[in-house]
TORNU-26566 format. One record per atom (N, C-alpha, C, O): residue number from 1; residue in three letters; chain; x, z, y. Coordinates in pm, whole numbers. Layout:
N
+-----+-----+---+--------+--------+--------+
!   k !   r ! c !     px !     pz !     py !
+-----+-----+---+--------+--------+--------+
! NUM ! ALA ! A !      X !      Z !      Y !
...
+-----+-----+---+--------+--------+--------+
! end
This chain:
74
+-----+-----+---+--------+--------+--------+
!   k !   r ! c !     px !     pz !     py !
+-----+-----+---+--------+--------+--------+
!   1 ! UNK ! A !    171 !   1048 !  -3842 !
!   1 ! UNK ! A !    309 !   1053 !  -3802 !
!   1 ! UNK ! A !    332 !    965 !  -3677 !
!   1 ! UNK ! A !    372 !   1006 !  -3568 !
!   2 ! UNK ! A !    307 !    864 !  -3703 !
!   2 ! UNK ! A !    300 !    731 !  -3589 !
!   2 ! UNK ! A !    231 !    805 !  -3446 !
!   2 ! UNK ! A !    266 !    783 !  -3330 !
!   3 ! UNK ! A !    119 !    903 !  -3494 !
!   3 ! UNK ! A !     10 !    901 !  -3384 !
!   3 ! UNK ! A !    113 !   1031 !  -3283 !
!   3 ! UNK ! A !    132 !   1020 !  -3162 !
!   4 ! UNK ! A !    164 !   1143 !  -3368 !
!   4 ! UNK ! A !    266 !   1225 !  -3289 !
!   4 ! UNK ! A !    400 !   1159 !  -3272 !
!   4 ! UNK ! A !    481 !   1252 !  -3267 !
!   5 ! UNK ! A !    473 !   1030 !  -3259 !
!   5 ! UNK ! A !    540 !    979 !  -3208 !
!   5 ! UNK ! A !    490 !    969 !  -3077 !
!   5 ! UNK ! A !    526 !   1021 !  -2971 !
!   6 ! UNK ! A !    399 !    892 !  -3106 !
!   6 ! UNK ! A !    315 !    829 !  -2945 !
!   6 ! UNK ! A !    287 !    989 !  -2830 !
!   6 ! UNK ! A !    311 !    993 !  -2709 !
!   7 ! UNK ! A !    238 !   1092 !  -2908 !
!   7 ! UNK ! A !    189 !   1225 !  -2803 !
!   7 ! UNK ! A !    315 !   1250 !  -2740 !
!   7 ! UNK ! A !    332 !   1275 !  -2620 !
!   8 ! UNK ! A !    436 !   1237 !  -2863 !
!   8 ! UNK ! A !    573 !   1312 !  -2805 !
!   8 ! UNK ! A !    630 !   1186 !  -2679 !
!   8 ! UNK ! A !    716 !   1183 !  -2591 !
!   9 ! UNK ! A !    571 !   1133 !  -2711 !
!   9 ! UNK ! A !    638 !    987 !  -2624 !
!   9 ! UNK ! A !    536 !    997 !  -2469 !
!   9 ! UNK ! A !    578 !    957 !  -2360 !
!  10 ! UNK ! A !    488 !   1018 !  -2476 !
!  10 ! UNK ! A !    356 !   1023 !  -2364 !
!  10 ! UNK ! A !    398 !   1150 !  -2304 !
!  10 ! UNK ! A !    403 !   1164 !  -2182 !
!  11 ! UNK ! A !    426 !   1237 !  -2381 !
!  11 ! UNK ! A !    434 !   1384 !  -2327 !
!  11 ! UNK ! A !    643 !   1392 !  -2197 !
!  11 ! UNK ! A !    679 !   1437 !  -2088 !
!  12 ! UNK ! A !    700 !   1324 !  -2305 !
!  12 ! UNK ! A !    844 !   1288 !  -2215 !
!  12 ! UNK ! A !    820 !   1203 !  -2142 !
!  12 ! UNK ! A !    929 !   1190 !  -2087 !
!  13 ! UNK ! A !    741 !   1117 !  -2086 !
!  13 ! UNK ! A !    732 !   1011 !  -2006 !
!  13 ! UNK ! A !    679 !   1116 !  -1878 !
!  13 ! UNK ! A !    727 !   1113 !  -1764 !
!  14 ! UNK ! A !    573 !   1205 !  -1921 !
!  14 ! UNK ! A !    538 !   1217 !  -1820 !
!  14 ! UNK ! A !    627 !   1374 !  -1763 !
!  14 ! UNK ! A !    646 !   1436 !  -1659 !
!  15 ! UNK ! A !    659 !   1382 !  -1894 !
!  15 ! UNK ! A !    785 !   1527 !  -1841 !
!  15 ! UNK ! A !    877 !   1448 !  -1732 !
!  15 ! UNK ! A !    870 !   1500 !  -1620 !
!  16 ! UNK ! A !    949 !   1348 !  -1739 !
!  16 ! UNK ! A !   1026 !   1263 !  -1663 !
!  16 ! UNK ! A !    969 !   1266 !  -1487 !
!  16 ! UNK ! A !   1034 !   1289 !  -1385 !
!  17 ! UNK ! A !    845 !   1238 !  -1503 !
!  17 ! UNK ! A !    764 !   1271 !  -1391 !
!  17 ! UNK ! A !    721 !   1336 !  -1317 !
!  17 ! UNK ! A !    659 !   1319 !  -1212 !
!  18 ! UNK ! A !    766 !   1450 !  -1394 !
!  18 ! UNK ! A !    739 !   1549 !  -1320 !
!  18 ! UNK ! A !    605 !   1661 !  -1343 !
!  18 ! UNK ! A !    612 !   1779 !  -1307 !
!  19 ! UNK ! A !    486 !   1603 !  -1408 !
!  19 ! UNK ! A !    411 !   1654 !  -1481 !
!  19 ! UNK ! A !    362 !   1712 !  -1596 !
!  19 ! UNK ! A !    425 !   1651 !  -1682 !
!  20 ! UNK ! A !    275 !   1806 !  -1664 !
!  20 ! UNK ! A !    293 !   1914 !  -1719 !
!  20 ! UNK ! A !    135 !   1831 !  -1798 !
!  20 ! UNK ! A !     24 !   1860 !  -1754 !
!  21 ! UNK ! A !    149 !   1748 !  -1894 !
!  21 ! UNK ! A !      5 !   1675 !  -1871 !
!  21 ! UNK ! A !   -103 !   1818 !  -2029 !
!  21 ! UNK ! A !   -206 !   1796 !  -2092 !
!  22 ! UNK ! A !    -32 !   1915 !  -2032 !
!  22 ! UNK ! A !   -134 !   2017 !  -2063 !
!  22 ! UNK ! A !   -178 !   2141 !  -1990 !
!  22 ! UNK ! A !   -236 !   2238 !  -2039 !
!  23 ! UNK ! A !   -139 !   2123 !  -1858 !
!  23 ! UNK ! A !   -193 !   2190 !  -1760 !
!  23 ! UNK ! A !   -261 !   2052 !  -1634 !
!  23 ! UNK ! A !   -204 !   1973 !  -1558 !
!  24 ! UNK ! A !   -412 !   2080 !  -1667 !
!  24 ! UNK ! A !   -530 !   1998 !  -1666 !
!  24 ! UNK ! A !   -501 !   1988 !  -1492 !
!  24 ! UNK ! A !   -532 !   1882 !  -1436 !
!  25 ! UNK ! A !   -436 !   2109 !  -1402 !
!  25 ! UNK ! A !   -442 !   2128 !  -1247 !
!  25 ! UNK ! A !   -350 !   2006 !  -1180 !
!  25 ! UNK ! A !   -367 !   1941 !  -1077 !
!  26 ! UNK ! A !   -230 !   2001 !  -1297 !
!  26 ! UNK ! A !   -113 !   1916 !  -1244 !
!  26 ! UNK ! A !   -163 !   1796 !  -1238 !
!  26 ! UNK ! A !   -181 !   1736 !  -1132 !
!  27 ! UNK ! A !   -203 !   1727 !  -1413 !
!  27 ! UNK ! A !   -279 !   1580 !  -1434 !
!  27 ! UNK ! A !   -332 !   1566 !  -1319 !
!  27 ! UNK ! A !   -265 !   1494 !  -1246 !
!  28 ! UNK ! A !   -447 !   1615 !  -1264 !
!  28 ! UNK ! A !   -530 !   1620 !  -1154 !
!  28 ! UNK ! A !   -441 !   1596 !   -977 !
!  28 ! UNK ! A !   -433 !   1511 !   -889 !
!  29 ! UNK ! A !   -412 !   1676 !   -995 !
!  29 ! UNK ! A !   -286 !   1665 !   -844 !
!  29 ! UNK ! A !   -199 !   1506 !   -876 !
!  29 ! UNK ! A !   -176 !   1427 !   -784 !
!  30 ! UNK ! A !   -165 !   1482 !   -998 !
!  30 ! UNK ! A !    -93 !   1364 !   -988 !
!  30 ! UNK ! A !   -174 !   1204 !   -964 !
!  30 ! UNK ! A !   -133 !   1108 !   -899 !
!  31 ! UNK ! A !   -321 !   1221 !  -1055 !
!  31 ! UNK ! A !   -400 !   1122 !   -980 !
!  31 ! UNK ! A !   -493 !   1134 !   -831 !
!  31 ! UNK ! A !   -585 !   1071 !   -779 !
!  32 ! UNK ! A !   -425 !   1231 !   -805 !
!  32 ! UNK ! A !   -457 !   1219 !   -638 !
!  32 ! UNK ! A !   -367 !   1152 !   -604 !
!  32 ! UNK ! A !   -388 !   1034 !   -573 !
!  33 ! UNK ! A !   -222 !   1216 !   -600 !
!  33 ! UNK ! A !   -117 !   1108 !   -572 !
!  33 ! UNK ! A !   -122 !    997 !   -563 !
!  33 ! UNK ! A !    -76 !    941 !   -464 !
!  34 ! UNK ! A !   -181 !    929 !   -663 !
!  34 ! UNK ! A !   -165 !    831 !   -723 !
!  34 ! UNK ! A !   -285 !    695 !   -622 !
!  34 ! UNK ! A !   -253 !    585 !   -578 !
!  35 ! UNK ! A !   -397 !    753 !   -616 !
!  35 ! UNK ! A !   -476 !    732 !   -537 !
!  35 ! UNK ! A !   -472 !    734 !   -382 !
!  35 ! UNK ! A !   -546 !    678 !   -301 !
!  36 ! UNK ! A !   -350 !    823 !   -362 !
!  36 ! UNK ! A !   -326 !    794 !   -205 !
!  36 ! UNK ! A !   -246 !    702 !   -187 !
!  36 ! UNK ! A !   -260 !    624 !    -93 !
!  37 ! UNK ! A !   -160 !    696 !   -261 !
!  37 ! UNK ! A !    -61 !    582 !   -326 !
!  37 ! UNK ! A !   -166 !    433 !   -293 !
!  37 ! UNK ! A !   -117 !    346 !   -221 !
!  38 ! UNK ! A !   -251 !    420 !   -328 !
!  38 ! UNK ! A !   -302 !    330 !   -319 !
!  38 ! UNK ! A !   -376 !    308 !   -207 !
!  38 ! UNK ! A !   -355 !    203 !   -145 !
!  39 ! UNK ! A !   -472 !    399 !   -160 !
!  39 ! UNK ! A !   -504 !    407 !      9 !
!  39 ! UNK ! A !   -376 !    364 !     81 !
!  39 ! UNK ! A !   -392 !    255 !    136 !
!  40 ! UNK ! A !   -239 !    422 !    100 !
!  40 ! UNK ! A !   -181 !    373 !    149 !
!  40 ! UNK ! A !   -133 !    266 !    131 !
!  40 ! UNK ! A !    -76 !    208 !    224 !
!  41 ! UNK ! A !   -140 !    217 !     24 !
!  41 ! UNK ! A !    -91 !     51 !     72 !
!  41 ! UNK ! A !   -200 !    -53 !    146 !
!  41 ! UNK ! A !   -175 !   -141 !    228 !
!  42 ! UNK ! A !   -324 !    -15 !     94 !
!  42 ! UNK ! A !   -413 !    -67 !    145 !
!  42 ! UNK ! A !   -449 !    -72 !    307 !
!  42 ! UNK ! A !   -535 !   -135 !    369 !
!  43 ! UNK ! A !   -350 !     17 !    346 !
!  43 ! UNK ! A !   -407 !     73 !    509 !
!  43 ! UNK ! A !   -267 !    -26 !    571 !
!  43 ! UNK ! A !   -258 !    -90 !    676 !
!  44 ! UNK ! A !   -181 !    -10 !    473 !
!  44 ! UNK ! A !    -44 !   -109 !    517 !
!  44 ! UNK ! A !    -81 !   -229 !    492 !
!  44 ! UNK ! A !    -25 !   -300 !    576 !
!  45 ! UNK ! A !   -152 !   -299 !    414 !
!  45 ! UNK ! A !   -177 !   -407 !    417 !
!  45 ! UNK ! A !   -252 !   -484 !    542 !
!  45 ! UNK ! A !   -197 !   -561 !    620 !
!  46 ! UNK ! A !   -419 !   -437 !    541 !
!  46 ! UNK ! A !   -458 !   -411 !    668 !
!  46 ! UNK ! A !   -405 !   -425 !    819 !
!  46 ! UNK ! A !   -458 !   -503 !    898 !
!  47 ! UNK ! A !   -283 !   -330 !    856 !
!  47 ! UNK ! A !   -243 !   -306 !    943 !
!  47 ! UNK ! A !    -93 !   -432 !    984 !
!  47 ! UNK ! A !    -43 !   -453 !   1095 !
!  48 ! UNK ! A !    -60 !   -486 !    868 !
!  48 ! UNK ! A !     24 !   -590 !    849 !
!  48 ! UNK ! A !    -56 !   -715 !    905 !
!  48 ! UNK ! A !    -18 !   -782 !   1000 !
!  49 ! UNK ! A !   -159 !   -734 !    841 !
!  49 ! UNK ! A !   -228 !   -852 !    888 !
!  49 ! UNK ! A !   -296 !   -869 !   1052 !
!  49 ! UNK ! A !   -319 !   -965 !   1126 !
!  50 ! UNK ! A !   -314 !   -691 !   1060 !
!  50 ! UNK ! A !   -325 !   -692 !   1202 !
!  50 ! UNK ! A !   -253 !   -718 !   1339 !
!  50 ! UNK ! A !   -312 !   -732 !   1447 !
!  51 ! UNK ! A !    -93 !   -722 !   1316 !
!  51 ! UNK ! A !    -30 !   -720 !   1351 !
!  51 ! UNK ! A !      6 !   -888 !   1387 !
!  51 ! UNK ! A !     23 !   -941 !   1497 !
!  52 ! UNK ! A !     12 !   -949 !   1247 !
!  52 ! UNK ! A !     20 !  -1076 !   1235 !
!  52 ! UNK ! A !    -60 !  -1147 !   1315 !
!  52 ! UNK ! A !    -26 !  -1252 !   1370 !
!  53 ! UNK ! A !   -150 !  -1102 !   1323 !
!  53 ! UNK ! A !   -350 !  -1157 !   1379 !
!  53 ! UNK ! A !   -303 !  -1139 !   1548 !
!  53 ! UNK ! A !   -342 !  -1232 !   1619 !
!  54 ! UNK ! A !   -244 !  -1057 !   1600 !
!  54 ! UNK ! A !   -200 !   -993 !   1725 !
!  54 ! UNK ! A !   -111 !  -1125 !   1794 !
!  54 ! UNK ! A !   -137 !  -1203 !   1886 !
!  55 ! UNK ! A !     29 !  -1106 !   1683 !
!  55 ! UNK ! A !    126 !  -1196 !   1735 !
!  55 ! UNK ! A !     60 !  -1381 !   1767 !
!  55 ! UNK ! A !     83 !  -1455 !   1863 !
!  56 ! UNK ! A !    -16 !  -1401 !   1658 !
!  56 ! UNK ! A !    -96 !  -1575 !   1634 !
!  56 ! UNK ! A !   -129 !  -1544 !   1794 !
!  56 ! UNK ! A !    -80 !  -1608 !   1887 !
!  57 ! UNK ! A !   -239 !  -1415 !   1810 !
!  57 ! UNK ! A !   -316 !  -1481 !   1898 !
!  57 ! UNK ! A !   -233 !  -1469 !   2051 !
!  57 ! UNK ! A !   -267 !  -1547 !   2140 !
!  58 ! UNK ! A !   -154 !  -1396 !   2070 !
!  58 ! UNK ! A !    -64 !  -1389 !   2152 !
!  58 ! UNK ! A !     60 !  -1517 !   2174 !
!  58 ! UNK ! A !    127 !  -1542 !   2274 !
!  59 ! UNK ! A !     59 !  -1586 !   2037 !
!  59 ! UNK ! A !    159 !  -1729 !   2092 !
!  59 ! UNK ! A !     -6 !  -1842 !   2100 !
!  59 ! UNK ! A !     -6 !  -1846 !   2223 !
!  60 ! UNK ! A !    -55 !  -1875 !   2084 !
!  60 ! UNK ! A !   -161 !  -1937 !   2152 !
!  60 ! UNK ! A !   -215 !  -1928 !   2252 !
!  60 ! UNK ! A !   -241 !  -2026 !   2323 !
!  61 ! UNK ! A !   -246 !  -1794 !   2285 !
!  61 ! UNK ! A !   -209 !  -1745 !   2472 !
!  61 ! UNK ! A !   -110 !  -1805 !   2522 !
!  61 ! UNK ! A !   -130 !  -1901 !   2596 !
!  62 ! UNK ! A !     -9 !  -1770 !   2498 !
!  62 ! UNK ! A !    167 !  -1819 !   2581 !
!  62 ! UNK ! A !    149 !  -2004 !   2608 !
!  62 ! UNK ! A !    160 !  -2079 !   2705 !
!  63 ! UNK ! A !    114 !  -2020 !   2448 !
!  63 ! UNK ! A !    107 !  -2226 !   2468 !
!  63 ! UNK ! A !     -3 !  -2262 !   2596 !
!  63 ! UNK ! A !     -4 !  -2345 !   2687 !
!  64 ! UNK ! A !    -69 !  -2185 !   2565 !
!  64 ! UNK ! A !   -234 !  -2251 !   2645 !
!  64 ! UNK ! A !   -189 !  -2201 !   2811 !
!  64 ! UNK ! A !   -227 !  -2270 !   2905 !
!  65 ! UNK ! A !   -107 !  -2077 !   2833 !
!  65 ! UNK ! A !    -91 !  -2078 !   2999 !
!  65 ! UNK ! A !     -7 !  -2164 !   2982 !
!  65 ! UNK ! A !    -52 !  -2266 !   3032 !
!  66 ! UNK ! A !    145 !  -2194 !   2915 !
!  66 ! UNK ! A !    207 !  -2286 !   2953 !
!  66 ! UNK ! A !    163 !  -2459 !   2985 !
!  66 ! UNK ! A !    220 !  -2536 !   3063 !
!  67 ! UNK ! A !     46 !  -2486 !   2898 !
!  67 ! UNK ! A !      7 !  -2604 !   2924 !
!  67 ! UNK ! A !    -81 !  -2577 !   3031 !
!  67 ! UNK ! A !    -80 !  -2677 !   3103 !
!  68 ! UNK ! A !   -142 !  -2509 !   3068 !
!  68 ! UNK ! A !   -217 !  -2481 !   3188 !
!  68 ! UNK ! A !   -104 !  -2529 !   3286 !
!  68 ! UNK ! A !   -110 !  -2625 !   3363 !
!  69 ! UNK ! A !     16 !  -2431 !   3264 !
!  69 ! UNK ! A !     82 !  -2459 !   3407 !
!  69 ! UNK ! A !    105 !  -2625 !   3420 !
!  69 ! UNK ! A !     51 !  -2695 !   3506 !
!  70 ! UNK ! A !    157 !  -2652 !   3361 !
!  70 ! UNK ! A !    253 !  -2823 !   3329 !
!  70 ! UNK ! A !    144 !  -2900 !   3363 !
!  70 ! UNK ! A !    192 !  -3002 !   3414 !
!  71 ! UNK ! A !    -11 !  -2910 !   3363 !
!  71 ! UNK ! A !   -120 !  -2954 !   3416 !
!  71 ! UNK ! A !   -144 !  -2895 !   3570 !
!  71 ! UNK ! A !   -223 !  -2913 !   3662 !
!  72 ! UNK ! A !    -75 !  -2846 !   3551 !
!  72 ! UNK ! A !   -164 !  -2807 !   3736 !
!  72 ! UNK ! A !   -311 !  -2691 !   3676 !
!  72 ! UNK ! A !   -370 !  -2687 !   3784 !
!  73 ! UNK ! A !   -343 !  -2659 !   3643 !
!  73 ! UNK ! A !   -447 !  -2591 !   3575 !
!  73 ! UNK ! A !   -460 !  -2482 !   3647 !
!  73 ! UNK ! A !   -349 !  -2431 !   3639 !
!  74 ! UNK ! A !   -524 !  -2414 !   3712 !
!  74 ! UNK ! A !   -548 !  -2307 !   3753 !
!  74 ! UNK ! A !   -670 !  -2245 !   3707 !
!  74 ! UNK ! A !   -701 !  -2133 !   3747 !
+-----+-----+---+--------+--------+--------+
! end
């Protein structure tokens, strides 16, 4: 009894979702989703830090000509 609570409960969760989890094609299409889902954050993460990595090295440029200039530095 307990164990078809849980199927009927699993089965509306994923009705909610949008998926059909006894048609084996959908399950399948949804952990692709799910998996790009995750490539993409990973590529956003990545690309966040790259960005970050960009700006650092670009205000350490800016300090280092400015102290260049204020020295006479050429």
């Amino acid at each position: 009894m307990a164990e078809d609570a849980a199927d009927a409960a699993v089965k509306k969760v994923f009705a909610i979702l949008g998926v059909d989890i006894d048609n084996p094609k959908e399950v399948e299409a949804f952990r692709e989703d799910l998996r790009f889902g995750k490539t993409l954050r990973i590529v956003a993460n990545k690309f966040l830090l790259g960005v970050v990595g960009a700006a650092a090295i670009g205000l350490v440029g800016a300090i280092w000509y400015g102290i260049q200039g204020k020295l006479g530095v050429k």
